[in-house]
C-alpha positions as CSV (number, residue, x, y, z in Angstrom):
1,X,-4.1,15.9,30.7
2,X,-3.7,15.9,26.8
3,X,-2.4,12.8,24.9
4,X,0.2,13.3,22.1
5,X,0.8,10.4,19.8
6,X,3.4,10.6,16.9
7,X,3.1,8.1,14.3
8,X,6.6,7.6,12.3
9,X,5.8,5.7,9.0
10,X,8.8,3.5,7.4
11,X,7.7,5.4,4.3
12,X,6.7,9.0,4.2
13,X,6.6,11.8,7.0
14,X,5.5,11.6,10.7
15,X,2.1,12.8,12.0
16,X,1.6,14.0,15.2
17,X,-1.9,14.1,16.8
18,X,-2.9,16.2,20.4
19,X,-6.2,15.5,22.1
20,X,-7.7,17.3,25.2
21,X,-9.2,14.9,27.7
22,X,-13.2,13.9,27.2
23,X,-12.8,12.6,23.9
24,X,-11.9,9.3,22.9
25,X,-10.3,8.8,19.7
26,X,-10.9,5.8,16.8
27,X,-7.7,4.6,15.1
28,X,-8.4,2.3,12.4
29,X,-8.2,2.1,8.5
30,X,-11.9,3.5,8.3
31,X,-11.6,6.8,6.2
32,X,-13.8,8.5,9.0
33,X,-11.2,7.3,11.8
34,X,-9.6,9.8,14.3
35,X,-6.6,8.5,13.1
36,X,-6.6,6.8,10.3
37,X,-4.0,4.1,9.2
38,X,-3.4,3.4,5.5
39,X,-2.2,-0.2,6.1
40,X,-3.7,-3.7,5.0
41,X,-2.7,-5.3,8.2
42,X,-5.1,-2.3,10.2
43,X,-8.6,-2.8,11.2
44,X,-11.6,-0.7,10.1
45,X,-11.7,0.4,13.5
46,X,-8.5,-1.7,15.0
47,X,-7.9,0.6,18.5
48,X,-9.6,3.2,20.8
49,X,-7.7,5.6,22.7
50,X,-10.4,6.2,25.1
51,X,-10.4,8.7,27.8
52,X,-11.1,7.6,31.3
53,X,-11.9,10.8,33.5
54,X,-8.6,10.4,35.1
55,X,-6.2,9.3,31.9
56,X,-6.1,7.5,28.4
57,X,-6.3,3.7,27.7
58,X,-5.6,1.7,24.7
59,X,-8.2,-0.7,24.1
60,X,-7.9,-2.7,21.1
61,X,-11.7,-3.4,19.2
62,X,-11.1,-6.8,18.2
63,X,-8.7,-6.2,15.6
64,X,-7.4,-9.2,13.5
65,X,-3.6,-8.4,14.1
66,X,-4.5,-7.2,17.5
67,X,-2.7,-4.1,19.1
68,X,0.5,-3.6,20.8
């Protein structure tokens, strides 16, 4: 099953992002990040959307401000 997730910014336009299953995905402030996130209070690599075989978790990577 694919994943949407829609990020809607206080500032600027929304960005939506589709992924097909057997890939996880690196959200972080890292440049090379699947999704990257232009905010000081963001980790280099603050979350994984990892695929599961059966459906997507959030795992957060030991980010400083943690992940909700």
């Amino acid at each position: 099953m694919p994943a949407q997730l829609t990020l809607f910014p206080v500032r600027g336009t929304s960005r939506t992002f589709v992924w097909n299953e057997g890939r996880s995905q690196f959200a972080g402030r890292e440049p090379e990040s699947d999704v990257f996130l232009d905010d000081p209070r963001v980790s280099g690599r603050h979350a994984l959307f990892q695929w599961t075989g059966g459906g997507w978790m959030l795992v957060d990577m030991r980010s400083k401000n943690g992940t909700y």
